[in-house]
SEROKE-10168 format. One line per 5 residues: number of its first residue (from 1); their letters; for each residue x, y, z of C-alpha. Coordinates in nm, 4 decimals, decimal comma. Layout:
NUM> A> X Y Z | ...
This chain:
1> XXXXX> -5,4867 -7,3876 0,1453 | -5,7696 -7,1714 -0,0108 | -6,1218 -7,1034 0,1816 | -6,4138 -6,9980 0,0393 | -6,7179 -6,9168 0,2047
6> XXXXX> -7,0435 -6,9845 -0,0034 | -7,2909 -6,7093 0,0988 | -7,6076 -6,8278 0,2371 | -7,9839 -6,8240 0,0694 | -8,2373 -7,0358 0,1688
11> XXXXX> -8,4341 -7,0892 -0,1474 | -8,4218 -7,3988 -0,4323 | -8,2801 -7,3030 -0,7962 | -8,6178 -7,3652 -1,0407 | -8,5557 -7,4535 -1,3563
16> XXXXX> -8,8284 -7,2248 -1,4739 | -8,7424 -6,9564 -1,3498 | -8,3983 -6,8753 -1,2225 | -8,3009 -6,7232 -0,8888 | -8,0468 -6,4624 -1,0219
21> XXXXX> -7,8816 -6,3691 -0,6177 | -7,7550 -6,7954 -0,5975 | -7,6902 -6,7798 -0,9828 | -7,4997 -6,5014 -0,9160 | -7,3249 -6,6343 -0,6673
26> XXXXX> -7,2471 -6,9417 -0,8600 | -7,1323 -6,7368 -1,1690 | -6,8724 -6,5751 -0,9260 | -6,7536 -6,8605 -0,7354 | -6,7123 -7,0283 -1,0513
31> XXXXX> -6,4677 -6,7840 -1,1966 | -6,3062 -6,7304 -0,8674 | -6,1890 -7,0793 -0,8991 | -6,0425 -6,9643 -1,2286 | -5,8538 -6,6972 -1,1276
36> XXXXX> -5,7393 -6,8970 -0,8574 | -5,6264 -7,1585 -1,0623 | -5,4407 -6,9306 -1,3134 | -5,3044 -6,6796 -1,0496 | -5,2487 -6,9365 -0,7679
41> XXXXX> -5,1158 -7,2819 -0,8528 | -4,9139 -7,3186 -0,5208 | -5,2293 -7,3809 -0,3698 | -5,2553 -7,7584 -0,2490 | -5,6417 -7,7455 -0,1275
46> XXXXX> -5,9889 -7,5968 -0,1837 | -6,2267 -7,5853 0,0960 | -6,5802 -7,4595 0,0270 | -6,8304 -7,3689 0,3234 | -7,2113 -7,3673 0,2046
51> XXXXX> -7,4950 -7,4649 0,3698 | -7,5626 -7,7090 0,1698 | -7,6117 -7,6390 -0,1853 | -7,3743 -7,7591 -0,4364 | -7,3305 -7,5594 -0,7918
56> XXXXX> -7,4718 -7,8038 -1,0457 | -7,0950 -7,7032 -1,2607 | -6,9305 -7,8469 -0,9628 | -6,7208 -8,1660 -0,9897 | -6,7170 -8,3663 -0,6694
61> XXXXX> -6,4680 -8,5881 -0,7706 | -6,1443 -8,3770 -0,7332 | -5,9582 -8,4616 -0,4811 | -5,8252 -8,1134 -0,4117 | -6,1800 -7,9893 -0,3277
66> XXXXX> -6,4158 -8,0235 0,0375 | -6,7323 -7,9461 0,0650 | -6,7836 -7,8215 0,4240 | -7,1201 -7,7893 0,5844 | -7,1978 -7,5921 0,8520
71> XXXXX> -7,3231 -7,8719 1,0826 | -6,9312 -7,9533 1,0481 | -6,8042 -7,6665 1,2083 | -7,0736 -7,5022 1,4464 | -6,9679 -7,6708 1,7882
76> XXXXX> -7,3313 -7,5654 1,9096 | -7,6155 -7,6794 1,6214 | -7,8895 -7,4705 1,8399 | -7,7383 -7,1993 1,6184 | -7,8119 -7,3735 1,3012
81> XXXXX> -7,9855 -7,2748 1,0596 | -7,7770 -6,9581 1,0243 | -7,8475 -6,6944 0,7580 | -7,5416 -6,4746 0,9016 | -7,2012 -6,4182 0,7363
86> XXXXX> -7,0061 -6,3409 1,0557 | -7,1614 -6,6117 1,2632 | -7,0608 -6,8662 0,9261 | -6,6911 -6,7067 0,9620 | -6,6735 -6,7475 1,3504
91> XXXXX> -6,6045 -7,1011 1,3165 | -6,4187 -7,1122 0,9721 | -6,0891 -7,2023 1,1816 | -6,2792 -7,5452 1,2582 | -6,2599 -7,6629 0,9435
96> XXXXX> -6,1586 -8,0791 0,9942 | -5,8115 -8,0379 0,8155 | -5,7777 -7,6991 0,7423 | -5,4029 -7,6214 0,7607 | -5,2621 -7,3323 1,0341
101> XXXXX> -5,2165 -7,1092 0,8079 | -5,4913 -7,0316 0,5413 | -5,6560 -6,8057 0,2844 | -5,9654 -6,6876 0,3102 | -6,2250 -6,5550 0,0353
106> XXXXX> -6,5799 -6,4541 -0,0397 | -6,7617 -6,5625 -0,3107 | -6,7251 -6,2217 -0,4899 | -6,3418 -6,2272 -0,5155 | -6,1299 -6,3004 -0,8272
111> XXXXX> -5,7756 -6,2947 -0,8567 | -5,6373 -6,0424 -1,1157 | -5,2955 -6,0796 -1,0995 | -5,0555 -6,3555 -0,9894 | -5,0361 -6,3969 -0,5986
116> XXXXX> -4,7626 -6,5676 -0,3816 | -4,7567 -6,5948 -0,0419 | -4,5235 -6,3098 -0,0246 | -4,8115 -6,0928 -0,1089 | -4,9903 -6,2033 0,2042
121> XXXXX> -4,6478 -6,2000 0,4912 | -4,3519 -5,9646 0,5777 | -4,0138 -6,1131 0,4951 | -3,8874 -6,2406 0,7796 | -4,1810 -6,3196 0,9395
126> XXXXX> -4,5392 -6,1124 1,0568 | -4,8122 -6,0692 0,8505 | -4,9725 -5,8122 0,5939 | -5,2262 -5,6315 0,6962 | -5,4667 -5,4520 0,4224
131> XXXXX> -5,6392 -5,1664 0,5071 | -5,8956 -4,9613 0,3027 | -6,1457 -4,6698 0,4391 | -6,1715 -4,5150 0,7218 | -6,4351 -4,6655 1,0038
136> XXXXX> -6,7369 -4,4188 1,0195 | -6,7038 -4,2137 1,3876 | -6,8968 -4,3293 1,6597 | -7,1384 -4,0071 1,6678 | -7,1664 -3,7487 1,3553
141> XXXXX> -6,8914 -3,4452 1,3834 | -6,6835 -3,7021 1,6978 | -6,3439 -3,7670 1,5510 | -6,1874 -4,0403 1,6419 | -5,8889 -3,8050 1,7812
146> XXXXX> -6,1320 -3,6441 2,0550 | -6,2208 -3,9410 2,2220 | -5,9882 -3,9863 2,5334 | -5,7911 -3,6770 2,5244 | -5,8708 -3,5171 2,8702
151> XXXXX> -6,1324 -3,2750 2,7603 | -6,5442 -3,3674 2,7277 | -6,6690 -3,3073 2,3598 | -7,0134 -3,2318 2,3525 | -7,0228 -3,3757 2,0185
156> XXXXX> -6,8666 -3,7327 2,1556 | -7,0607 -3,6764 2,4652 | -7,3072 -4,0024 2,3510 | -7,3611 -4,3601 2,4562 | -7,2234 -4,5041 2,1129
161> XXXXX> -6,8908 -4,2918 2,2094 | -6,8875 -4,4230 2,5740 | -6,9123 -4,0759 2,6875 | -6,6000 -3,9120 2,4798 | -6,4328 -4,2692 2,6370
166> XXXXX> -6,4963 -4,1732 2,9540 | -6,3399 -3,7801 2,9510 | -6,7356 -3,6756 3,0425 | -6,8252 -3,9619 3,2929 | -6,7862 -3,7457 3,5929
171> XXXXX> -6,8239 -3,3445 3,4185 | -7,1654 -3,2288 3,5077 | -7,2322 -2,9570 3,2896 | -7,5864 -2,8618 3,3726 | -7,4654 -2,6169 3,5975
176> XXXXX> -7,3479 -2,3088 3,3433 | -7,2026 -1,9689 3,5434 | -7,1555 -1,6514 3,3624 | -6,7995 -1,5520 3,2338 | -6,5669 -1,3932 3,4415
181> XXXXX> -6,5952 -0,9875 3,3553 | -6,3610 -0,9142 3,0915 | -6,1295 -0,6074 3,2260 | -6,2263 -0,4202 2,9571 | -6,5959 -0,4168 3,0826
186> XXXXX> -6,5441 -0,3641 3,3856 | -6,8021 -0,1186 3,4147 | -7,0631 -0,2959 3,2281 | -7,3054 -0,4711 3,4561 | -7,3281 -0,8868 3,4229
191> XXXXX> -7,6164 -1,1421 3,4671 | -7,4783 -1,3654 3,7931 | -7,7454 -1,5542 3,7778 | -7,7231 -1,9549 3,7671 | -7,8959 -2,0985 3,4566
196> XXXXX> -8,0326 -2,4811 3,5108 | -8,1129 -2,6783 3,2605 | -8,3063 -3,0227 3,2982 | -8,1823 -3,2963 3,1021 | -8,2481 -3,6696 3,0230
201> XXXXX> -8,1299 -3,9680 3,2811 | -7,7928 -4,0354 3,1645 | -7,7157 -3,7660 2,9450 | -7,5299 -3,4894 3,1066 | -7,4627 -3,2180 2,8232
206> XXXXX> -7,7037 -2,9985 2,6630 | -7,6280 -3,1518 2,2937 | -7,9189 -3,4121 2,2068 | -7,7823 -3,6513 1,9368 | -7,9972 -3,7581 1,6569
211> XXXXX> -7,8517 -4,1623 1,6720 | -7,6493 -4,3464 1,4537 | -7,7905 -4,2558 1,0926 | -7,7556 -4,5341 0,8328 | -7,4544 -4,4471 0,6274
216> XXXXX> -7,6030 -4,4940 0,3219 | -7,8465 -4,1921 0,3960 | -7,5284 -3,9362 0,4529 | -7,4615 -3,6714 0,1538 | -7,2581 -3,7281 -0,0805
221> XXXXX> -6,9918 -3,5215 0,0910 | -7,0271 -3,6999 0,3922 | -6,9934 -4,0243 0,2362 | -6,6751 -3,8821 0,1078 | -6,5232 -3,8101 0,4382
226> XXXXX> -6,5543 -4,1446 0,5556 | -6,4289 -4,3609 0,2919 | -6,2575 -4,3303 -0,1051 | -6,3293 -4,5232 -0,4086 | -6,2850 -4,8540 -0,1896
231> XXXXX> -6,5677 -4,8135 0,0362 | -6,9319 -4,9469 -0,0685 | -7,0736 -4,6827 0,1161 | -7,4603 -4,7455 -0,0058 | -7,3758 -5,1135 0,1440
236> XXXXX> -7,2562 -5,0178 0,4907 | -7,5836 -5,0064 0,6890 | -7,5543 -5,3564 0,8844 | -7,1832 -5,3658 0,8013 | -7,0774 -5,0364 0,9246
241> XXXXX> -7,2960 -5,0209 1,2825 | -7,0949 -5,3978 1,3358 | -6,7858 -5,2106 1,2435 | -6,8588 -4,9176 1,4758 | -6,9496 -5,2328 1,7598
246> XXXXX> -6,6078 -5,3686 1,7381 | -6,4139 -5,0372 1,6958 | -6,5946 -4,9219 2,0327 | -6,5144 -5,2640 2,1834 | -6,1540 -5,1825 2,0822
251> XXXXX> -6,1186 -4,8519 2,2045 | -6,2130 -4,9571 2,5649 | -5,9901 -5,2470 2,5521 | -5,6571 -5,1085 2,3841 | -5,7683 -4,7015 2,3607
256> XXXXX> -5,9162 -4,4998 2,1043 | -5,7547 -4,4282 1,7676 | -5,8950 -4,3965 1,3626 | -5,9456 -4,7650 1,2781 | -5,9997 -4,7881 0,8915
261> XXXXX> -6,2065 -5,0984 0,7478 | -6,0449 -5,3913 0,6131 | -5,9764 -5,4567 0,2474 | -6,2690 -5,6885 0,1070 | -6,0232 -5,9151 -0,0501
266> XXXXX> -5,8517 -6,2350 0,0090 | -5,6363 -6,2747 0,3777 | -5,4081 -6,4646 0,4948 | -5,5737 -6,6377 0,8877 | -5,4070 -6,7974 1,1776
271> XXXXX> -5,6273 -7,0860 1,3381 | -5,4033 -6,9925 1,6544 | -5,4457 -6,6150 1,6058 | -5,8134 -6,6723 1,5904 | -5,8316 -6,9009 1,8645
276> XXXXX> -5,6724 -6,6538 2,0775 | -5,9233 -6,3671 1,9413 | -6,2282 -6,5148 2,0309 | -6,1294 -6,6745 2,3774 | -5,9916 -6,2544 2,4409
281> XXXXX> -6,3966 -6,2013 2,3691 | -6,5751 -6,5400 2,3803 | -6,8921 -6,3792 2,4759 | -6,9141 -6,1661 2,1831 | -6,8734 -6,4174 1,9335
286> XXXXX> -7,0986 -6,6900 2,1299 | -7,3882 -6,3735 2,0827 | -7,2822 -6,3600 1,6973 | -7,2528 -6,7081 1,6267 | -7,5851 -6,7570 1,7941
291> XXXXX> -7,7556 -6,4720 1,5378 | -7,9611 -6,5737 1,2340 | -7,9445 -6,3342 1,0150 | -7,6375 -6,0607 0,9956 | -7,6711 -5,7640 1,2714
296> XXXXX> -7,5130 -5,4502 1,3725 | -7,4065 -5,6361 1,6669 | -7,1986 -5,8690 1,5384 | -6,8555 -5,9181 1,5767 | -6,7185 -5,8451 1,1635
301> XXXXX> -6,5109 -6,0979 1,1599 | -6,1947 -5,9576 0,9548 | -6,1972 -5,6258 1,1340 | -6,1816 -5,7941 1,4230 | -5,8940 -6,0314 1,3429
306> XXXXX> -5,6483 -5,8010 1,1751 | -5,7144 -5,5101 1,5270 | -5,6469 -5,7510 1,7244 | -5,3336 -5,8746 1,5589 | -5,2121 -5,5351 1,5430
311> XXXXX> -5,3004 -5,4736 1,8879 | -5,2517 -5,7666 2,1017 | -4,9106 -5,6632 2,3106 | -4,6808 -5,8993 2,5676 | -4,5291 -5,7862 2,8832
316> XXXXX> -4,0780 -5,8140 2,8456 | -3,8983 -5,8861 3,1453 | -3,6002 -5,5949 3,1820 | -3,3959 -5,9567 3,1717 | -3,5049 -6,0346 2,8521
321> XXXXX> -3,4550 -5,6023 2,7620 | -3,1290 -5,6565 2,8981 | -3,0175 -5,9547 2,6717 | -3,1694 -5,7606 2,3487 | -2,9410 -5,4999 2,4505
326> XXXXX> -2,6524 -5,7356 2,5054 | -2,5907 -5,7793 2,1147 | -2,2224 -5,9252 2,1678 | -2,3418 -6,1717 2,3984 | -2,1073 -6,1180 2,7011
331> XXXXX> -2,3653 -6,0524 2,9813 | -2,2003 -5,6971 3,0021 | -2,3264 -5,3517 2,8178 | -2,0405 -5,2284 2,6090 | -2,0552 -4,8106 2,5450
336> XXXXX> -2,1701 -4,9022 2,1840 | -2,5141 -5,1106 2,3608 | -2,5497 -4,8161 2,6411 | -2,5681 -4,5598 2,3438 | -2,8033 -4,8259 2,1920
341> XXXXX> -3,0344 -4,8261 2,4491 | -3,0248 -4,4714 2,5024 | -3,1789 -4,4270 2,1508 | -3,4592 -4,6032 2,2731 | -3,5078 -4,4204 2,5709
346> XXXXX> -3,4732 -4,1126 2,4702 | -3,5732 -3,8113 2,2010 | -3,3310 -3,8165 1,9416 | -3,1194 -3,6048 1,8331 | -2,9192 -3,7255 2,2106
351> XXXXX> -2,7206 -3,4860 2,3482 | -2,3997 -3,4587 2,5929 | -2,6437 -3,4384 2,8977 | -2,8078 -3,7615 2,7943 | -2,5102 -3,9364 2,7988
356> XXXXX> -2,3685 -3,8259 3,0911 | -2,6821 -3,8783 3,3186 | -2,7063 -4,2579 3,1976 | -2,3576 -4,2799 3,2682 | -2,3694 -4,1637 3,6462
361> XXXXX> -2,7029 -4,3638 3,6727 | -2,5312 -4,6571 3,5632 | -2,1656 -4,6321 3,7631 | -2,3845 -4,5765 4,0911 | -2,5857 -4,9100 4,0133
366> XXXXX> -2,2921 -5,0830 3,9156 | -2,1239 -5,0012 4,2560 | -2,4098 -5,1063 4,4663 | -2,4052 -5,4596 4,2897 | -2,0204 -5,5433 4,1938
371> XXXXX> -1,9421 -5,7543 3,8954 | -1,8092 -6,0732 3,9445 | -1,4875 -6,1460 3,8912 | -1,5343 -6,3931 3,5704 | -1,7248 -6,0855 3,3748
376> XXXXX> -1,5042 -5,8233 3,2235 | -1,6370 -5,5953 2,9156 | -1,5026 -5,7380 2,5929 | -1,1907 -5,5421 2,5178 | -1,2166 -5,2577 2,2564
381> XXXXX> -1,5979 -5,2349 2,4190 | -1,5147 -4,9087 2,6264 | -1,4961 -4,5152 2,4564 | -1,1478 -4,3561 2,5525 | -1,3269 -4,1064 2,7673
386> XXXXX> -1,5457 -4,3503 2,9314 | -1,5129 -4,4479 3,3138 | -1,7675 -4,7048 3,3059 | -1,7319 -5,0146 3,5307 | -1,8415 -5,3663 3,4400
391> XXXXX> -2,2759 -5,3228 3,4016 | -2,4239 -5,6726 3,4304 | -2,7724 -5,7693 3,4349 | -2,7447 -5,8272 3,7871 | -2,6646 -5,4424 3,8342
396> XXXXX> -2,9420 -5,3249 3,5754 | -3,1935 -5,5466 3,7679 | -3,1068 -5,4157 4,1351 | -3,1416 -5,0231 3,9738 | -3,5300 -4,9605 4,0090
401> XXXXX> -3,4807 -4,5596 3,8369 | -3,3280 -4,7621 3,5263 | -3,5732 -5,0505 3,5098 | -3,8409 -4,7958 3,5601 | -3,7350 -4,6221 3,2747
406> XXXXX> -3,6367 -4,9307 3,0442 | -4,0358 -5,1031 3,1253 | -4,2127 -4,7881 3,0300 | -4,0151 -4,7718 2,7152 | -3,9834 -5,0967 2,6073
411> XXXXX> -4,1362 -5,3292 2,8561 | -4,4083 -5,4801 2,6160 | -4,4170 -5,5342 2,2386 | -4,6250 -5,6891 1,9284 | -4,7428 -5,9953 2,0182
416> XXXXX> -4,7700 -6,0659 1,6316 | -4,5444 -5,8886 1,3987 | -4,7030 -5,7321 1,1117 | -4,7006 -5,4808 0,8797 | -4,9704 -5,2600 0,7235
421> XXXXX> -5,0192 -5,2284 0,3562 | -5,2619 -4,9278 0,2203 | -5,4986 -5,1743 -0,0082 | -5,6137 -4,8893 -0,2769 | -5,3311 -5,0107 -0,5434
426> XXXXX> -5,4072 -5,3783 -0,5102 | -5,8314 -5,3754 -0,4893 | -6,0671 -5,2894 -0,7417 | -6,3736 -5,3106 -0,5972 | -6,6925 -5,2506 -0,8112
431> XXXXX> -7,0444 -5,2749 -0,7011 | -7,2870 -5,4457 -0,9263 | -7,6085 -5,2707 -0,9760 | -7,8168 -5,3085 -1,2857 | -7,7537 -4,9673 -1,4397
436> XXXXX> -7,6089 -5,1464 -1,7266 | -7,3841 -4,8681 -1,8716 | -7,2792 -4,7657 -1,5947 | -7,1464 -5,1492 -1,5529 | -7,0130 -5,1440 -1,8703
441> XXXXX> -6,7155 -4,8470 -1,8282 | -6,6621 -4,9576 -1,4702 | -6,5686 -5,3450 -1,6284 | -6,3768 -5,1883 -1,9160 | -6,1221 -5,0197 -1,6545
446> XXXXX> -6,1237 -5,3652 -1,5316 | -6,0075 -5,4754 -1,8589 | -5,7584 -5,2340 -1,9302 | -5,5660 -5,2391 -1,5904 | -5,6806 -5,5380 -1,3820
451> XXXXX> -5,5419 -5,4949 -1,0191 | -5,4462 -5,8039 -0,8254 | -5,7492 -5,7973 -0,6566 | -6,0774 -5,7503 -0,7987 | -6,4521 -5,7545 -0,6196
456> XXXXX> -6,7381 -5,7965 -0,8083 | -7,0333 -5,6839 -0,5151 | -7,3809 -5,8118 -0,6080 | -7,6530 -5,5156 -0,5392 | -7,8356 -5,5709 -0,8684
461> XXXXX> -8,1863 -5,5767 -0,6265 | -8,5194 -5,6340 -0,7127 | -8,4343 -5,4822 -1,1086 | -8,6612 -5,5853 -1,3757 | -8,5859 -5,9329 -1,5312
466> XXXXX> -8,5307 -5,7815 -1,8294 | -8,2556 -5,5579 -1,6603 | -8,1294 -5,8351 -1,4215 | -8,0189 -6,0425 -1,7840 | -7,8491 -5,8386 -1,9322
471> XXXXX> -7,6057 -5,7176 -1,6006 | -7,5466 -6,0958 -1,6059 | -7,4561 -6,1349 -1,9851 | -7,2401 -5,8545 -1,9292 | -7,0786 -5,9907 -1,6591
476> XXXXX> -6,9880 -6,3171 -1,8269 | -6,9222 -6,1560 -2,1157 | -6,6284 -5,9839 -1,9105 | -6,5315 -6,2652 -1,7137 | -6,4807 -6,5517 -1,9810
481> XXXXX> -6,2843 -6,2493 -2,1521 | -5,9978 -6,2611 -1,8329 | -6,0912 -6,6887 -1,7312 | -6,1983 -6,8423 -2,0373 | -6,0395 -7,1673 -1,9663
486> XXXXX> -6,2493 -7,3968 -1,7212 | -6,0737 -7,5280 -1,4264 | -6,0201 -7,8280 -1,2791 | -6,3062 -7,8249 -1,0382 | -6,5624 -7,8151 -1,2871
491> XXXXX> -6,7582 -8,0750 -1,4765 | -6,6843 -8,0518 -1,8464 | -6,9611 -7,9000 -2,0760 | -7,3147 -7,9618 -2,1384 | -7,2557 -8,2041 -1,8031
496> XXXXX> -7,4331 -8,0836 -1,4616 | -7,4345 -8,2310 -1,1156 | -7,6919 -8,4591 -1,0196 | -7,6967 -8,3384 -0,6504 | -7,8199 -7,9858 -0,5483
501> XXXXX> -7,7849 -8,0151 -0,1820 | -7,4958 -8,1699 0,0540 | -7,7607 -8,3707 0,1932 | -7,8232 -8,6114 -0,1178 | -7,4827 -8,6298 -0,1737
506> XXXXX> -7,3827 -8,7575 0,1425 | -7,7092 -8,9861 0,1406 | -7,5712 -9,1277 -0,2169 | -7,2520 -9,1182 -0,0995 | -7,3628 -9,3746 0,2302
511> XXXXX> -7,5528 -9,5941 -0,0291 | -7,2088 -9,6328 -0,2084 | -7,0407 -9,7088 0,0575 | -7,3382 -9,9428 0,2249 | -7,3075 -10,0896 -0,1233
516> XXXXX> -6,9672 -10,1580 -0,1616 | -6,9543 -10,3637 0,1945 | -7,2501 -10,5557 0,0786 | -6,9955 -10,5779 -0,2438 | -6,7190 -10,6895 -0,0752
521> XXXXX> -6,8886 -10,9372 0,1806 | -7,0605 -11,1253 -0,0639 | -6,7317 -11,1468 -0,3146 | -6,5917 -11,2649 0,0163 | -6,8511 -11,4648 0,0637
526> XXXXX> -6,8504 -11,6054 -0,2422 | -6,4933 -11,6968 -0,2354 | -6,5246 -11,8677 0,1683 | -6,8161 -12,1150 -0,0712 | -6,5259 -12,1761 -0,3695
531> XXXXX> -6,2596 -12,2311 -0,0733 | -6,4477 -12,4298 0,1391 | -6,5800 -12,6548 -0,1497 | -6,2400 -12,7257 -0,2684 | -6,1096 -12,7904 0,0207
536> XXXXX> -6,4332 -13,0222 0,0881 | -6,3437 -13,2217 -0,2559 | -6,0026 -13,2401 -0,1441 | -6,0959 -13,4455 0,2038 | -6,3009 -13,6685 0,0445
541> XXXXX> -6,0230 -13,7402 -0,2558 | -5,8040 -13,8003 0,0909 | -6,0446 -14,0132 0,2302 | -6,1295 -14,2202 -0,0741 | -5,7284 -14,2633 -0,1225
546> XXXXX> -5,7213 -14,3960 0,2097 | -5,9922 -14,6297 0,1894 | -5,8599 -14,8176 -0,0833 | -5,5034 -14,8598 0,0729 | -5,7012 -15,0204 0,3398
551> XXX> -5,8702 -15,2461 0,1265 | -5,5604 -15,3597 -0,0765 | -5,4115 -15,4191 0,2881
């Protein structure tokens, strides 16, 4: 099944005057449905999420297409009306009928090569996980690799770093003695005085940070640190501080590390796997959900998904490390599943000392917990030099150095298998302004070499109308040149919808129904009269029969 989530704007579409952002957005969704069509026939059903507002090309009669409002799928309506993109896509996975496993796209996205669902999961099961740029740090000149590493940056030394993740929650550097005399001045004489400095409630270094600049105000150098050719850097403002919300969220739940953004193109969702996210931080999404318009406090929804996927771990028993082991199945650890789990355990290349240690580790634990007599190693299972008795789980379990050893190696794992995928040879991404040439090379080498994935960003602003017309006729100019064949969810031409908004649909749609009941009783109606008069003529036929055999009597 295919998703697509209609961007919000609360304003009607005058004839007079077009509103180029929802025509835009209709021009795009539009073609999306193209590409989708061309590029993805396997898919079975179209869901489309809007707050109301239907695209007046839009046929409502294909069974293959939902309209979805978000009355449907907010659980709370005191959060309604909603202006917000992450609070719309917090409750996506409510969808009445939306299958476990889905696809997911904005408006903005158009297929430009043919996709399977092997482009979206790992053979054999996980998913794919795109990634793109890399998240802005939490504080200018903080890398991500400083937080947490035993030793208190000043430059990560800030609120929006959680005090270098905690490394300067406890180092009180106002206090600043003078160096220990080098021995080559010995003779020089040194200032032992103690310096003080005074310094704000709750800061404790002497580096004042200048906040969390808007990344769209960063040079242009800077702007190339944190991201490539994929990143919509001028864009990132509200985007980027939620980004930095949920990466610092992260790092105090499963550690710091360099997070990089997801890739703005379609992905594969898990109802389960969100489920699971936002009962792990329920409170964070009730705040976003709750939020009008878009924040740097929300919870970005995809970022937030695909981290948590790739982060979520389960606790193994040393049972169930003991089985994995046990490839043969015998409930016994041959020499070939020892070496095995040695590999595991320790730094490869292994050496003679490796071996031997686990050996004497394991005949001592085998001794204090004897095999029983029905378990025997498979035969062939033992190296000629090897002295090993029967190990059983049994043995294993009773040995705490081993199980020690084997639960700090391998004693959790993935809780969802997945694999990540560097996006920058599958996404085009081009941002939309209305510099018209400029929007003319970057859609020819869309032409030439369309990647599967291609992301048309709306920033055309408040341009000229003159301006604004002709970034839209080059636009469709480009797009009926790759989808020039309409699709099956639109009306055919010089035909519009009659309905603008949900709201009169569903009204004409209850009218319909009210009318066919009213339709249907009276036919029945009518046919109860017929019956009941026949069957009327027919008693008195009966009765007049009778009558005159009495008579003749």
């Amino acid at each position: 099944m295919a998703l697509y989530g209609l961007v919000t704007i609360e304003q009607s579409v005058s004839k007079s005057k077009p509103k180029y952002p929802f025509y835009m957005i209709q021009l795009e969704l539009r073609y999306s449905l193209r590409s989708l069509e061309r590029h993805a026939p396997w898919i079975r059903r179209v869901f489309l999420v809007t707050n109301g507002q239907i695209p007046d090309w839009l046929t409502l009669d294909n069974p293959k297409l939902t309209l979805v409002t978000h009355e449907e799928i907010f659980p709370d309506h005191d959060h309604l009306p909603t202006f917000s993109s992450p609070a719309i896509e917090a409750h996506i996975h409510r969808i009445p009928g939306l299958s476990e496993h889905f696809l997911y796209f904005n408006d903005d996205v158009l297929l430009g090569q043919p996709v399977w669902p092997e482009d979206f999961l790992v053979p054999g099961g996980g998913y794919k996980v795109f990634l793109a740029w890399r998240v802005p740090d939490c504080a200018l000149d903080c890398s991500a690799t400083w937080l947490r590493d035993g030793h208190c940056d000043a430059a990560c030394n800030t609120e929006s770093c959680d005090w270098d993740a905690g490394d300067c929650v406890g180092v009180d550097p106002n206090l600043q003695p003078s160096p220990a005399p080098d021995p080559v001045d010995e003779d020089v004489d040194h200032n032992a005085e103690e310096h003080l400095v005074d310094l704000e409630p709750g800061n404790n270094s002497r580096w004042e940070p200048e906040g969390i600049r808007p990344i769209s105000e960063l040079s242009a150098q800077e702007r190339h640190y944190l991201g490539n050719d994929l990143n919509p850097v001028d864009q990132l403002d509200t985007y980027g501080l939620s980004l930095l919300k949920v990466n610092r969220l992260y790092n105090r739940r499963y550690g710091p590390e360099q997070r990089r953004a997801i890739a703005h193109m379609p992905h594969l969702f898990s109802r389960a796997v969100i489920a699971d996210l936002q009962a792990t931080f329920a409170d964070e999404f009730t705040r976003t959900s709750a939020a009008r318009l878009r924040s740097g406090d929300d919870m970005q929804f995809a970022f937030a998904y695909f981290y948590f996927l790739m982060s979520e771990r389960d606790r193994v028993s040393v049972g169930d490390i003991f089985d994995t082991i046990d490839t043969d199945g015998s409930g016994t650890w041959s020499d070939r599943e020892i070496r095995t789990l040695l590999t595991k355990l320790r730094v490869l290349p292994l050496t003679r000392e490796d071996l031997d240690r686990m050996w004497a580790l394991l005949r001592s634990c085998a001794e204090a917990v004897p095999a029983a007599a029905d378990l025997t190693t498979p035969p062939g299972e033992r190296y000629l030099d090897s002295n090993l008795p029967v190990i059983t789980k049994e043995a294993v379990l009773a040995c705490p150095e081993l199980t020690t050893q084997m639960g700090r190696s391998l004693g959790n794992r993935t809780r969802y298998p997945h694999r990540v995928v560097d996006a920058n040879e599958l996404v085009s991404f081009t941002m939309v302004r209305s510099n018209s040439s400029l929007l003319v090379g970057a859609l020819d080498s869309l032409r030439r070499a369309p990647r599967k994935f291609i992301c048309l960003n709306n920033n055309v602003g408040a341009a000229p109308e003159s301006e604004t017309r002709l970034v839209y006729a080059l636009l469709v100019d480009f797009l009926e040149a790759l989808f020039p064949r309409p699709s099956q969810f639109e009306l055919p031409a010089n035909y519009r919808n009659r309905f603008q908004h949900v709201s009169e649909l569903r009204e004409w749609e209850r009218q319909r129904s009210l009318l066919r009941v009213a339709t249907v009783l009276l036919t029945l109606l009518l046919l109860a009269s017929l019956l009941h008069g026949q069957l009327w003529s027919a008693v008195c036929r009966r009765r007049r029969r009778t009558a005159r055999m009495v008579v003749e009597l």
